[in-house]
BAGUNU-827043 format. One line per field, with one value per residue: x negated, y negated, z of N, C-alpha, C in turn. Coordinates in steps of 0.1 Angstrom, whole numbers. Each point is the difference from the previous one (the first is absolute). Layout:
% residues N
nu c(X;...)
nv c(Y;...)
nw c(Z;...)
cau c(X;...)
cav c(Y;...)
caw c(Z;...)
cu c(X;...)
cv c(Y;...)
cw c(Z;...)
***
This chain:
% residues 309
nu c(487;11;-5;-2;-12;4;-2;-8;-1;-7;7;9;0;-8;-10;-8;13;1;-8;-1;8;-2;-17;7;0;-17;0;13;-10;10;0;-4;2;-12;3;-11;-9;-4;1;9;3;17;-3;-10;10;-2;5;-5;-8;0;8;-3;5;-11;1;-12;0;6;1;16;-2;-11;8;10;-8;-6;12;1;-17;-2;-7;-8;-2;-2;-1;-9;5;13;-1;-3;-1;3;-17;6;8;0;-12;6;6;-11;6;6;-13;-5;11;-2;-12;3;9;1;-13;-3;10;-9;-10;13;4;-14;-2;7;-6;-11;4;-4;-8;-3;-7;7;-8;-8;-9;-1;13;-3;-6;4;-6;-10;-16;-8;9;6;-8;10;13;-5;7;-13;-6;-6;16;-4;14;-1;15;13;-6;-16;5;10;-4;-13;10;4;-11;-2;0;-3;-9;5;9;-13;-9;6;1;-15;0;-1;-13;5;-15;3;-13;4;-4;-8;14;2;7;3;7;-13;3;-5;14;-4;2;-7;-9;-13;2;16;-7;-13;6;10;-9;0;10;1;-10;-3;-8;-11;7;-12;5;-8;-11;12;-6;16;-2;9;9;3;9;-2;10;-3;-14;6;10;-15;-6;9;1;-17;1;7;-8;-8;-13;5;4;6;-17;1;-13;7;-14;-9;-4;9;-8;12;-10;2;-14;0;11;-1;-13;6;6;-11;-1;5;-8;-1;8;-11;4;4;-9;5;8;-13;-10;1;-12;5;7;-2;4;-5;5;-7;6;2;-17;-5;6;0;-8;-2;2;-1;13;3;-8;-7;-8;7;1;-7;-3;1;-4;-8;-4;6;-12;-6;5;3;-8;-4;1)
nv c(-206;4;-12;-14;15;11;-5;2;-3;6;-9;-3;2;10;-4;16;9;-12;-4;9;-7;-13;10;10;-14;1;16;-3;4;9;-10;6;-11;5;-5;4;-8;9;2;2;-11;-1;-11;6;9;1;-11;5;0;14;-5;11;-5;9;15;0;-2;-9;13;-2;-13;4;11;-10;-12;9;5;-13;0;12;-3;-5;-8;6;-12;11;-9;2;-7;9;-16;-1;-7;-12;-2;2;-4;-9;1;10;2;-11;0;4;-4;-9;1;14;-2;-14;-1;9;-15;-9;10;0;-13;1;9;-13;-16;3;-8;-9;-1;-14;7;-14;8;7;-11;-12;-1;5;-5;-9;1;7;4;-4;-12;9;-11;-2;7;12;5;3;-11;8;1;-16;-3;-7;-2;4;-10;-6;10;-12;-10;7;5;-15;0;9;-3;-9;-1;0;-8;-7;4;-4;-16;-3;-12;-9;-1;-11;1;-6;2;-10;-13;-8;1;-8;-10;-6;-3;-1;7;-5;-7;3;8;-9;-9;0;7;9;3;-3;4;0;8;0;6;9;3;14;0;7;13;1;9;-1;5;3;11;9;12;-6;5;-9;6;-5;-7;-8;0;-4;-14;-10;2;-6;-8;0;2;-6;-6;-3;8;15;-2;-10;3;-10;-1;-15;-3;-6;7;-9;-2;-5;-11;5;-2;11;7;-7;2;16;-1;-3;12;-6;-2;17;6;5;15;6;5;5;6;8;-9;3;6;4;-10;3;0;13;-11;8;9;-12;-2;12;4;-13;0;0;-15;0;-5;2;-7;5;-7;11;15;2;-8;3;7;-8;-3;10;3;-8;9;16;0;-8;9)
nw c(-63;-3;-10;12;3;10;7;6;10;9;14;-6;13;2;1;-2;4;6;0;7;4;2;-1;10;5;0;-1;6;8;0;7;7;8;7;13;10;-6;0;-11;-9;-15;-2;6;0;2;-12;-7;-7;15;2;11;6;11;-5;10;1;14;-6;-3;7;7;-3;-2;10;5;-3;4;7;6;7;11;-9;6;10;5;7;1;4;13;8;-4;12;-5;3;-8;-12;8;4;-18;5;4;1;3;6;7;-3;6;7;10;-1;-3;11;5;-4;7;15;5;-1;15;2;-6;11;9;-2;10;3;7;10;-4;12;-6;4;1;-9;-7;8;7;-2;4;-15;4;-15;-5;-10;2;-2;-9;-5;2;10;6;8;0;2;-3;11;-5;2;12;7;-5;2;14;-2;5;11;5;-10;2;14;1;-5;9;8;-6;-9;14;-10;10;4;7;4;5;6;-7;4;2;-12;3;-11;5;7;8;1;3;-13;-13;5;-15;1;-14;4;13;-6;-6;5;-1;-13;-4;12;-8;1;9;-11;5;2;0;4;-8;1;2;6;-7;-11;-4;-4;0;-14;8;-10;7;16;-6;-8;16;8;-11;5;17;1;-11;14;7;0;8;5;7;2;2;3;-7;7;13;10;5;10;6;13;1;-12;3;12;-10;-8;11;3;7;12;4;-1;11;14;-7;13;-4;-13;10;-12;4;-15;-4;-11;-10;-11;-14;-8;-7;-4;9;9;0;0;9;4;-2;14;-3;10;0;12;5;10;-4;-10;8;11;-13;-9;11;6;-17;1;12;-8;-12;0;4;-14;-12)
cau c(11;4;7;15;6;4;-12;4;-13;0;-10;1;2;-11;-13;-3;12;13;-8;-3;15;-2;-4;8;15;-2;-4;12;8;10;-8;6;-12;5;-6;13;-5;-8;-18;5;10;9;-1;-11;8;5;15;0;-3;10;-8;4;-6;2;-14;-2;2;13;-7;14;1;-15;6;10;-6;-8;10;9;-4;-4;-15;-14;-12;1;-8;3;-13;7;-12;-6;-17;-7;-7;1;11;-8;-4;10;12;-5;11;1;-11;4;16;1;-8;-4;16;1;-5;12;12;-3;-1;13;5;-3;8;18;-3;-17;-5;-16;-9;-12;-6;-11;-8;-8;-8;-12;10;1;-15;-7;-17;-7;-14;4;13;-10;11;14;3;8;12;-4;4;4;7;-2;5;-5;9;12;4;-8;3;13;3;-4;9;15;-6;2;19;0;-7;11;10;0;-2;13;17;1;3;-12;-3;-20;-2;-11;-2;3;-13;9;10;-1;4;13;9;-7;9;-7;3;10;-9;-8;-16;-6;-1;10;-1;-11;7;8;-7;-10;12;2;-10;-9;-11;6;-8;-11;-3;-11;-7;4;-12;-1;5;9;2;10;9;13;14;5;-7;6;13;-5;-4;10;5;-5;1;13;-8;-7;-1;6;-11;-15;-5;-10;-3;5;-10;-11;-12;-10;-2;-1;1;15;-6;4;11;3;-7;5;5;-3;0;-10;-8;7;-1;-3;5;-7;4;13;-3;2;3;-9;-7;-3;10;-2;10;-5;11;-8;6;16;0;0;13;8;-8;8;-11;-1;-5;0;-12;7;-9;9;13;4;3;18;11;-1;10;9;4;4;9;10;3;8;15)
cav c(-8;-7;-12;-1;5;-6;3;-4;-10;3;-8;-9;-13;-4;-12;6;4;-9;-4;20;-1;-7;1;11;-4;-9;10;0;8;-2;7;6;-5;10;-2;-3;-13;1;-11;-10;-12;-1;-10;6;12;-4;-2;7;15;5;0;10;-1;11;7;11;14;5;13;2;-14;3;10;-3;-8;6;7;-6;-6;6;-8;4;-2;-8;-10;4;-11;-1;10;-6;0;-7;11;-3;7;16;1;0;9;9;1;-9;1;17;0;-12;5;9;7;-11;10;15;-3;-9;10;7;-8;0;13;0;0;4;-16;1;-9;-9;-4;-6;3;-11;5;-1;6;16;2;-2;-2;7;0;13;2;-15;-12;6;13;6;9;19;-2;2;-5;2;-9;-4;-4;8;-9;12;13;6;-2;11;8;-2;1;19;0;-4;14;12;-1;10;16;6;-4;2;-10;-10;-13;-11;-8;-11;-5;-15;-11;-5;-4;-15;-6;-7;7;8;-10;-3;6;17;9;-9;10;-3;-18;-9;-3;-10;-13;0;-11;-10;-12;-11;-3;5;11;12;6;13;6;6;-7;-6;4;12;-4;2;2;-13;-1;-9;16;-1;13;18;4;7;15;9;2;9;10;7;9;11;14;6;6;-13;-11;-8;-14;-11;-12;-10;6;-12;-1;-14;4;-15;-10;-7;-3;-10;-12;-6;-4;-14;3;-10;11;11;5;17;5;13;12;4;14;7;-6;5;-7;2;7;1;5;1;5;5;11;-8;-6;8;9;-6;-10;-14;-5;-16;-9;-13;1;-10;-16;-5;3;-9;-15;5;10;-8;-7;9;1;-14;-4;5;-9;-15;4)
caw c(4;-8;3;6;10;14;10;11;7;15;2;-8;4;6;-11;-12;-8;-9;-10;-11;-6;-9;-14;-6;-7;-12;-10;-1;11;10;9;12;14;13;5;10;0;21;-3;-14;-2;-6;-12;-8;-13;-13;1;-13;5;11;18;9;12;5;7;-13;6;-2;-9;-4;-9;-7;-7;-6;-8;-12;-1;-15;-13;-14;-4;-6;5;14;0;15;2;12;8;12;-2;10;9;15;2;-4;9;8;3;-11;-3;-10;-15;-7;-6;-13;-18;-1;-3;-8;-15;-6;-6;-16;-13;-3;-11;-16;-4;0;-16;-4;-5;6;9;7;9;9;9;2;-7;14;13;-6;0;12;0;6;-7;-12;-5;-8;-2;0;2;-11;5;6;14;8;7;15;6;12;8;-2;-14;-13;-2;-6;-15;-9;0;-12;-15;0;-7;-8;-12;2;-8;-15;-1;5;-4;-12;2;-1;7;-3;10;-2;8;-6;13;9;-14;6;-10;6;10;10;12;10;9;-2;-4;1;4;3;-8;1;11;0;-11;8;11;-10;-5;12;6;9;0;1;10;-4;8;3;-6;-16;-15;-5;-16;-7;-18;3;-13;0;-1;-14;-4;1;-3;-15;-4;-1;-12;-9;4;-3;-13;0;2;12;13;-1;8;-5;4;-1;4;-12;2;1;14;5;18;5;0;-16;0;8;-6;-9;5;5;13;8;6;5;11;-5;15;-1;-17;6;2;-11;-18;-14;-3;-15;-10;-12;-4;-9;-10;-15;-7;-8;-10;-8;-4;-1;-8;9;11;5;-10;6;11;13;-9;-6;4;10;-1;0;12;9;-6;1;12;3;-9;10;18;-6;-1)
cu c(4;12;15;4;-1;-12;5;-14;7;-10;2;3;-11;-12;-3;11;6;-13;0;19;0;0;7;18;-4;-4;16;4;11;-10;11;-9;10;-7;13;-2;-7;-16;5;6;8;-5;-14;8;2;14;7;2;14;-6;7;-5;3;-19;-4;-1;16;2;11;0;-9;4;12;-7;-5;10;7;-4;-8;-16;-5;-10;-1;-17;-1;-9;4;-13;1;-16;-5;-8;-1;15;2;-10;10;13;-2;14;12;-3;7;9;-1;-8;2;15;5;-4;7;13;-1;-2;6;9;-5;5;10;-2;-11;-7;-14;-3;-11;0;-9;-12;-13;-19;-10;7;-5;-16;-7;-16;-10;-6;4;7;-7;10;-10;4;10;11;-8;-4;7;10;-1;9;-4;15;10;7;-1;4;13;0;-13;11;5;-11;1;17;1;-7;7;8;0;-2;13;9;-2;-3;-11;-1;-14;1;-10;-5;-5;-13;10;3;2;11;13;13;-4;9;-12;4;11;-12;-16;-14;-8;1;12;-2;-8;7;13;-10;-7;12;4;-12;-1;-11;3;-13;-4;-3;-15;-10;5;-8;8;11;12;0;11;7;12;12;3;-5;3;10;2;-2;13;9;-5;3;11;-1;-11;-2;11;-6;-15;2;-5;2;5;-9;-7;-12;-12;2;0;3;10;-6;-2;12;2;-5;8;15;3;3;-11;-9;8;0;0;6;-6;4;13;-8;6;7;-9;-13;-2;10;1;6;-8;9;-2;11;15;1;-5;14;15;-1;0;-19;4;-6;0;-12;4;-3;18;16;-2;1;18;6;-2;14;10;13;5;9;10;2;10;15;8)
cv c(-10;-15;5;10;-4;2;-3;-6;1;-11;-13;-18;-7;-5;9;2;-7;-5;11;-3;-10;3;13;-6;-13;7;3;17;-1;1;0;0;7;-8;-7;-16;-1;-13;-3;-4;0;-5;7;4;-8;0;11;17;2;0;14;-3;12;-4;13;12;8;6;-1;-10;0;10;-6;-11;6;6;-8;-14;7;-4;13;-1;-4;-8;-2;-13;1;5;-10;-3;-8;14;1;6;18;3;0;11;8;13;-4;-4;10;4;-8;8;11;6;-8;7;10;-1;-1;13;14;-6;2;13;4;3;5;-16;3;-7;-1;-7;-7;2;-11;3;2;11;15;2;0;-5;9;1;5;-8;-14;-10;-9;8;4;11;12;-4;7;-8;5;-11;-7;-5;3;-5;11;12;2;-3;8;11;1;7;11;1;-1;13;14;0;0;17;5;3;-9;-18;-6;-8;-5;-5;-15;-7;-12;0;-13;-15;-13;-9;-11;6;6;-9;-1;8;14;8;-3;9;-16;-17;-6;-8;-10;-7;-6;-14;-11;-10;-6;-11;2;9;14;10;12;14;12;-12;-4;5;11;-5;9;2;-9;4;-7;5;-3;10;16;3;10;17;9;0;9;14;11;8;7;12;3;1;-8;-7;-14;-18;-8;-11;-6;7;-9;-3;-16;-1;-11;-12;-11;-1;-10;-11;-4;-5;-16;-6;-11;12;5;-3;13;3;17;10;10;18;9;-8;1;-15;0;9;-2;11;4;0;4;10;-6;-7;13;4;-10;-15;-12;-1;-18;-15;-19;1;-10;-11;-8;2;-9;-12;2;4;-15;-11;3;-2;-15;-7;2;-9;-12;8;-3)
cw c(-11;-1;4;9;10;11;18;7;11;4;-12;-1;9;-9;-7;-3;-8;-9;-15;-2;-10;-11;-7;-4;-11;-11;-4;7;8;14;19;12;11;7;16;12;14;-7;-10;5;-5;-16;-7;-11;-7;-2;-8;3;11;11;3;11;11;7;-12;11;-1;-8;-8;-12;-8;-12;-10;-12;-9;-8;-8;-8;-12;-3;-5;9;15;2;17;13;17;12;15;-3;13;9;15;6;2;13;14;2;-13;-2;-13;-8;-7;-7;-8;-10;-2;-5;-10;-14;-3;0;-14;-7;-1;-14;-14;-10;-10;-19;-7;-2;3;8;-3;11;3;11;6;-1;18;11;-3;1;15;0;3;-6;-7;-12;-9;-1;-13;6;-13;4;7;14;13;4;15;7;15;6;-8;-12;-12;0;-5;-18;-1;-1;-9;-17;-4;-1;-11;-6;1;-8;-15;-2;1;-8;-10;-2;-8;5;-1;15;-1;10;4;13;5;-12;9;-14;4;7;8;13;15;14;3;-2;1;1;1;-8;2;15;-3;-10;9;16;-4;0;13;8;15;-4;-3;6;-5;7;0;-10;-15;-9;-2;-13;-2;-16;-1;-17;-3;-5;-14;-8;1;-1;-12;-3;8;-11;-11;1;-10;-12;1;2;10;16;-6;12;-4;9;-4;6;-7;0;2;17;3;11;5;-1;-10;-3;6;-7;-14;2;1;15;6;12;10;13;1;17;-2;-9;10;1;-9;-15;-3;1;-10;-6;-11;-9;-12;-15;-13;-1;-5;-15;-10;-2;-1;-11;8;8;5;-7;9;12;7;0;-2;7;13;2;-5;8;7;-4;-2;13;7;-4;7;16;-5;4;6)
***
């Protein structure tokens, strides 16, 4: 990819996308945000970038966009990520990640752009005796909810579509991404909700024993490696983590959370997720360079800043 071309970012307005915009209209990319604002923000897009406020299930409008910006690169972050949702209207799950993808990688068709894919590292892997942790890419994939199965879907697509039709794509399978612009009450994971409750001063609430763990990545970090992406191998899987295990419990501490309130563990959540990233850092030269000691004192700061506004 070369300076000043064109790109696009599905999902661009939402906390990882427009963040992964920033830094592709601060490399001097033309860059191009798809995104149809159901969990982003107007105001996230970079002033500098194009809004399409389109649905990326819109195969028509998905074709035309690629069509006359001419991207090099599609930057595919767009998704139905609520596992509770996805549970509910497994369906629409579906439609969003699954038909949604094979719009983006009809589209790539048009110029031979490439994708990267947002994929998910704990949602795909699932749990089951056996399964090490770290977890590495050879890893069996066992999704445990209609989440995990439709973006591993989008990942076989993805590999389809190079055998097929010649497509280069990278999947990356992200841990659970945390950072400034996290919206508490939109796209919302676990640190924008307990940060969000810090600044109102309320209690924040635990569900089951607070010991099951996370790979807590910071999105500056994985903004990093979907930039790497784009030079790397063809038909590449690869992890997006620290390969470090942190329970809600320490999160809530480095936090500076006043003592939790606990409620009953939710039905079919992971007790353990972890992300093994040695192969991103062999083939991409990309490894994590912020720890949670240091990112969750910033997102908190962050998030407080923003409420001022």
């Amino acid at each position: 990819m070369g300076s000043g071309a064109p790109v696009i970012v599905t999902g661009g307005a939402g906390f990882i996308g427009s963040t992964l915009a920033d830094a592709l209209v601060a490399e001097g990319h033309e860059v191009h945000v798809v995104d149809n604002l159901s969990t982003g923000h107007r105001h996230n897009v970079p002033g500098q970038a194009v809004l399409h406020e389109a649905d990326i299930r819109d195969a028509e409008m998905m074709a035309d966009i690629a069509r006359r910006t001419e991207a090099e690169v599609i930057f595919h972050l767009a998704a139905q990520a609520d596992v509770r949702k996805a549970i509910a209207d497994p369906a629409f799950d579906a439609d969003v990640n699954i038909a949604g993808t094979l719009a983006l990688l009809e589209a790539s068709r048009i110029h031979g752009a490439r994708m990267v894919f947002a994929a998910t590292g704990g949602g795909s892997y699932g749990e089951y005796p056996g399964l090490p942790i770290p977890t590495p890419e050879t890893a069996e994939a066992r999704p445990m909810s209609h989440y995990g199965q439709s973006k591993l879907a989008g990942e076989g697509y993805c590999s389809l579509y190079g055998r097929l039709y010649g497509i280069r794509t990278t999947r990356l399978r992200l841990g659970n991404v945390y950072g400034p612009r996290q919206d508490p009450h939109g796209e919302a994971g676990v640190v924008a909700i307990f940060s969000g409750r810090i600044i109102d001063g309320e209690d924040v609430t635990v569900f089951g024993d607070g010991l099951q763990t996370r790979d807590y990545v910071f999105v500056n970090d994985v903004v990093d490696a979907f930039l790497r992406a784009v030079s790397g191998p063809d038909d590449l899987t690869a992890n997006v983590g620290t390969g470090r295990e942190v329970s809600v419990l320490d999160l809530a501490r480095i936090l500076g959370a006043a003592e939790p309130q606990f409620a009953p563990a939710r039905t079919g959540e992971l007790e353990r997720s972890c992300l093994d990233p040695s192969l991103a850092g062999e083939v991409l030269g990309w490894a994590p360079t912020v720890a949670v000691e240091e990112g969750l004192p910033r997102t908190l700061a962050a998030i407080r800043e923003a409420r001022r506004a």
